[in-house]
C-alpha positions as a printed NumPy array, in Angstrom:
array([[   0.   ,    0.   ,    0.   ],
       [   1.371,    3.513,   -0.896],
       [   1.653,    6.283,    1.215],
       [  -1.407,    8.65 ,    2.477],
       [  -0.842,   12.244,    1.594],
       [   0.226,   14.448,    4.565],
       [  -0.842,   17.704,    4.89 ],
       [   1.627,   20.211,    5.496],
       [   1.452,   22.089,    8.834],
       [   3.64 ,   22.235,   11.884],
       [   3.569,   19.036,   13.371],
       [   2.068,   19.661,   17.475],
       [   3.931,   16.539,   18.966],
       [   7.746,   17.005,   19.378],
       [   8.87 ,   13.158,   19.094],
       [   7.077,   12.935,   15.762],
       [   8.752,   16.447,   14.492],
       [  11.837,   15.493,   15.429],
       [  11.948,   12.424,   13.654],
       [  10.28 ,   13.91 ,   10.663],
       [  13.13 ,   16.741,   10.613],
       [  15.987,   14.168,   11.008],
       [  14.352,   12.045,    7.871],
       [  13.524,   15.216,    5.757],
       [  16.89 ,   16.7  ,    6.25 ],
       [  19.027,   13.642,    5.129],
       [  16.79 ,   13.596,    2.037],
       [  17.332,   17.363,    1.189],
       [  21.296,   16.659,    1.488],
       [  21.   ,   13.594,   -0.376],
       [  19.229,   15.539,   -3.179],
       [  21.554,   18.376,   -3.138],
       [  24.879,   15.673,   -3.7  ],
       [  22.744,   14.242,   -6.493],
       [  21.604,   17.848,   -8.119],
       [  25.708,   18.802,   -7.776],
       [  26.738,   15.333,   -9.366],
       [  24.064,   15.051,  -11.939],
       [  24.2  ,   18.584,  -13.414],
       [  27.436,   19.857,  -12.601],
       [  26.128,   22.511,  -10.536],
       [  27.728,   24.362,   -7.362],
       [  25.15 ,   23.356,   -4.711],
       [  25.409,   24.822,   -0.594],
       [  22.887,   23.924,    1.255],
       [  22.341,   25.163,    5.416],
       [  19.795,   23.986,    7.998],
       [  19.618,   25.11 ,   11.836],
       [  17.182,   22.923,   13.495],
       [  15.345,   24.344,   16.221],
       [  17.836,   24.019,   18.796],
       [  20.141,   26.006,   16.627],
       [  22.456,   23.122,   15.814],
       [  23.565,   23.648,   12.253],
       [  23.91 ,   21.339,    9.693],
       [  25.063,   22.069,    6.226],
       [  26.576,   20.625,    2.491],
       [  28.791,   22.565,   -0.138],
       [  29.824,   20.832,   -3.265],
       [  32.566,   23.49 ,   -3.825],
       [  32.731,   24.423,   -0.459],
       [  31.18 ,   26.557,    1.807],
       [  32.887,   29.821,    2.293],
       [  33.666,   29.791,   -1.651],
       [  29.85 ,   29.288,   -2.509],
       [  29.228,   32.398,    0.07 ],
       [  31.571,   34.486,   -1.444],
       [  29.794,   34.469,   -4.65 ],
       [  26.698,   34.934,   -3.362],
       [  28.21 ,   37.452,   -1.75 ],
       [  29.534,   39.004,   -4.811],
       [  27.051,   38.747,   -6.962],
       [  24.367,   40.186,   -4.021],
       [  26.315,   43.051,   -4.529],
       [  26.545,   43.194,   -8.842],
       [  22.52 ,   42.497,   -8.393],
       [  22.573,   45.367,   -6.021],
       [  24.385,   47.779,   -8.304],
       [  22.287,   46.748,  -11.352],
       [  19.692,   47.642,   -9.729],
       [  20.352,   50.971,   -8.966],
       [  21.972,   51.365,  -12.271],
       [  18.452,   50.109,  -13.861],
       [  16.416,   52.977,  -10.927],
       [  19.069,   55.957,  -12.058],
       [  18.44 ,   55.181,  -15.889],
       [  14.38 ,   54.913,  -15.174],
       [  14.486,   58.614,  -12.913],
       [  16.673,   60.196,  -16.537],
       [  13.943,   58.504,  -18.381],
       [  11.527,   59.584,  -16.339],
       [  12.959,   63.547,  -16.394],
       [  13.184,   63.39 ,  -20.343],
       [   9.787,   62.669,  -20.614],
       [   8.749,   65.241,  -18.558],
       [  10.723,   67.99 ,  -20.3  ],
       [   9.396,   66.523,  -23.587],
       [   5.799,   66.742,  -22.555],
       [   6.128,   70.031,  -21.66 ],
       [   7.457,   71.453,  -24.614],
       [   4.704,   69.783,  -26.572],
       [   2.26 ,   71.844,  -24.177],
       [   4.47 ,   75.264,  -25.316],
       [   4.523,   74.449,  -29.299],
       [   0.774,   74.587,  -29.022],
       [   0.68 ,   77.638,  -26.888],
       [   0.55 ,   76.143,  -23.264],
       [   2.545,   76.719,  -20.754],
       [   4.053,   79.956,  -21.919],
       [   4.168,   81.799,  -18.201],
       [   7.653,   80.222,  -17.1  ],
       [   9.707,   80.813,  -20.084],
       [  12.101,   84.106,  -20.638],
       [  11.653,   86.423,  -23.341],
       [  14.904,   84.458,  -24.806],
       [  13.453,   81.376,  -24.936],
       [  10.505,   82.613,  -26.647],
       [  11.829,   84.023,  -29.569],
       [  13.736,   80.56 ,  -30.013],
       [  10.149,   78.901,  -29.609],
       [   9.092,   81.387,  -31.935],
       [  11.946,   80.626,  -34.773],
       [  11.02 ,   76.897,  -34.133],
       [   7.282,   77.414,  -35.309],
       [   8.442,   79.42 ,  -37.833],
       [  10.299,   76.555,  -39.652],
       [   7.652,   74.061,  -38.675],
       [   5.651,   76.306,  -40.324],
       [   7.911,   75.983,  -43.623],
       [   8.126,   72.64 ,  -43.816],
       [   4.043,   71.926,  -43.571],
       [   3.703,   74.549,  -46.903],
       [   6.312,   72.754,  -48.494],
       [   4.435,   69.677,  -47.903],
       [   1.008,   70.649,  -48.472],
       [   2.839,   72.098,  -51.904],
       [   4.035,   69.375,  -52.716],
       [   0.841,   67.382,  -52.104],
       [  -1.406,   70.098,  -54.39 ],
       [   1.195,   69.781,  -57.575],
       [   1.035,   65.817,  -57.279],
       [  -2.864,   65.972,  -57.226],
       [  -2.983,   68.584,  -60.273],
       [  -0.564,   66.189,  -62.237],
       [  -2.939,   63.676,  -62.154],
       [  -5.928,   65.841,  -62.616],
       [  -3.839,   66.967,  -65.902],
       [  -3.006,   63.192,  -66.924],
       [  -6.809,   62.272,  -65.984],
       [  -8.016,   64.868,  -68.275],
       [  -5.774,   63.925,  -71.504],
       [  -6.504,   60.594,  -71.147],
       [ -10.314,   61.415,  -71.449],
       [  -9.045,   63.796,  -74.173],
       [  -7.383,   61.17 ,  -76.194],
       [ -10.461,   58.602,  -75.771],
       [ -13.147,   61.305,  -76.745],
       [ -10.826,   61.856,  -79.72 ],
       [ -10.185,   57.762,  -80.796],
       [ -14.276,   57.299,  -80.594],
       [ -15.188,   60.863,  -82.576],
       [ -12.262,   59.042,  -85.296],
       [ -14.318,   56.001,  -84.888],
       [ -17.255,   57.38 ,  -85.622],
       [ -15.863,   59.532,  -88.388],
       [ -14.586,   56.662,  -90.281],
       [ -18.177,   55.062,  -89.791],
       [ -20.046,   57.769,  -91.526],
       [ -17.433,   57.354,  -94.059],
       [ -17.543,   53.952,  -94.534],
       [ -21.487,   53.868,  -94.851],
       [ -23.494,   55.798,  -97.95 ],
       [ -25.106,   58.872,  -97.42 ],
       [ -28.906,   59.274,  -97.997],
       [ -30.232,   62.676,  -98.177],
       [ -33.737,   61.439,  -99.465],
       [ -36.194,   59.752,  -98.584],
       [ -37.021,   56.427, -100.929],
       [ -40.586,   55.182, -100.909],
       [ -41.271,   51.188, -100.443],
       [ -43.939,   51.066, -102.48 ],
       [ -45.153,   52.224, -106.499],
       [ -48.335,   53.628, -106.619],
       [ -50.921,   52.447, -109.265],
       [ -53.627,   53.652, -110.68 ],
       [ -56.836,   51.579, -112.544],
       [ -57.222,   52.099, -116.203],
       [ -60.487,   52.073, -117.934],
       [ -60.03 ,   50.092, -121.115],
       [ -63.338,   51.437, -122.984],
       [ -61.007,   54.952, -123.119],
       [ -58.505,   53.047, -124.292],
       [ -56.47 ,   54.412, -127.261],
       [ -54.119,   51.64 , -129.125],
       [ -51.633,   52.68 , -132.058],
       [ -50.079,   50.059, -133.445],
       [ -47.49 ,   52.345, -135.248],
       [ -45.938,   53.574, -132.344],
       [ -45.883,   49.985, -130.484],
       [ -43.901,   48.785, -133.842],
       [ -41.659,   51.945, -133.332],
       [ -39.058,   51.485, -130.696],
       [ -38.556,   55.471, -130.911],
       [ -41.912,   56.999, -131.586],
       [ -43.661,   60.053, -128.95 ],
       [ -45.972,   60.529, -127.888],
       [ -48.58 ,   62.48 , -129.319],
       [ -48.78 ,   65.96 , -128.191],
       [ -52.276,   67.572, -127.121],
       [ -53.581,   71.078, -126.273],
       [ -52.254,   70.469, -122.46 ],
       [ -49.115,   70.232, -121.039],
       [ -49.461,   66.775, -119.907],
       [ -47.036,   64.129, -120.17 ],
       [ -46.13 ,   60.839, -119.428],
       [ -43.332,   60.537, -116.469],
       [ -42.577,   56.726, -115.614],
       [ -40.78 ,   56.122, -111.889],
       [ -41.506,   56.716, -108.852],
       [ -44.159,   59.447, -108.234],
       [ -43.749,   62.003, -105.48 ],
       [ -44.324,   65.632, -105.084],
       [ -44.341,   65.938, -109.205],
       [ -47.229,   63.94 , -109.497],
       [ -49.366,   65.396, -106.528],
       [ -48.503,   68.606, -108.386],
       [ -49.583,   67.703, -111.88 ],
       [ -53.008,   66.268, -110.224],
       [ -53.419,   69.521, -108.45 ],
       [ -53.042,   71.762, -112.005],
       [ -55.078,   68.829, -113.605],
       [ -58.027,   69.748, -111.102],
       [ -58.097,   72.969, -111.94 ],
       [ -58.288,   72.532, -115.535],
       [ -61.468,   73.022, -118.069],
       [ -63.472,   69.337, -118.469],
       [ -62.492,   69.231, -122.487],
       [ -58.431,   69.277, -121.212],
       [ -58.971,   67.107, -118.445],
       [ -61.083,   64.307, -120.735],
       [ -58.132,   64.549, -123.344],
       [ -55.554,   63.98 , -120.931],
       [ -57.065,   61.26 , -119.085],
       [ -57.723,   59.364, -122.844],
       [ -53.823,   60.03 , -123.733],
       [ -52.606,   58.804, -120.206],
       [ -54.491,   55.721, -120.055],
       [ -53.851,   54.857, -123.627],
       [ -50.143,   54.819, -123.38 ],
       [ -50.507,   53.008, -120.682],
       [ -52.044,   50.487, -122.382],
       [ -49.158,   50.686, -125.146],
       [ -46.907,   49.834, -122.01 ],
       [ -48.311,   46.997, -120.749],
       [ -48.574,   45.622, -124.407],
       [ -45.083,   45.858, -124.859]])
């Protein structure tokens, strides 16, 4: 069976605490031989019971291993103080800095000498430089690329009115309108006029009559809603006449 834990308080009956200290203590030297052995490491070890009778181990010896504690109490010492002087400079800087933060923006002002002022002064005054430069600096770079923005828009506008130049080129022009569709007109064949000479005649005319009316083959338009107009307006004997003519050439045509 192992061992029960124990709980660690002082132990109320002296036989039992003394035994336990005489056990514990010869284990705690035993494991300080072994640490010194094992790891190669300078090991002192010192126990007073509570009598006062001391007991102690040194793997280097004693008065060696307490010199070097000794010394380097005092290096850790030194360091120290070394590491609290550095931290109060520190400390000192950064007070003198934060103040003259508060007196470049105008804080502060009641403890410095006219002297120190004008030097404050001159210190704005190149501060002051340097942000124009800067902010000069910053306004050409932004108009260079406004001006390089703006010719690059130039040069596209340009390329598409080319495009679109070469289009219109490219295509025909048509300036007026063309109809999709002829229009016809009935004939009444009892007005009818045939002559056979002129259908054997490649070259004949047409005969001419008191009106001004002719024969116009195409497309009609504004000529013809013109001539139908004048024809309106006409006597009856003229309109008869040209109304025989016109439908008898037609008939010639379709002949042909």
């Amino acid at each position: 069976m192992g061992r029960g834990k124990i709980e660690i308080k002082r132990i109320e009956n002296a036989n039992s605490r003394q035994v336990t200290f005489s056990k514990r203590r010869a284990g705690l030297l035993k494991k300080a031989h072994e640490l010194s052995v094992l790891c190669d490491a300078e090991v002192a070890v010192i126990v007073f019971s509570k009598s006062g009778k001391l007991f102690e181990f040194s793997s280097s010896g004693m008065k060696k291993t307490l010199s070097r504690y000794g010394n380097y109490q005092s290096s850790s010492d030194s360091k120290v103080e070394e590491d609290c002087t550095e931290m109060d400079l520190l400390k000192d800087e950064i007070s003198k800095l934060q103040e003259k933060h508060l007196q470049l923006q105008g804080k502060g002002l009641n403890t410095l000498s006219f002297k120190e002022l004008q030097n404050l002064e001159q210190q704005l005054y190149h501060a002051l430089i340097s942000v124009r430069e800067r902010k000069e600096q910053l306004l050409t770079v932004q108009l260079e690329e406004s001006r390089l923005k703006e010719q690059r828009a130039e040069l596209e506008n340009e390329t598409l009115r080319r495009q679109v130049q070469e289009l219109r080129n490219f295509l025909p022009a048509f300036t007026h309108y063309v109809p999709s569709y002829i229009k016809c007109f009935a004939i009444d064949p009892k007005n009818a006029i045939l002559n056979h000479g002129c259908l054997e005649d490649s070259n004949c005319s047409l005969q001419k009559t008191d009106s001004d009316t002719t024969l116009q083959l195409g497309l009609p338009g504004e000529a013809h809603d013109r001539r139908k107009n004048e024809g309106d307006r006409e006597s009856p004997s003229s309109e008869s006449v040209t109304t025989n003519t016109t439908r008898a050439t037609a008939d010639r045509i379709s002949l042909v």
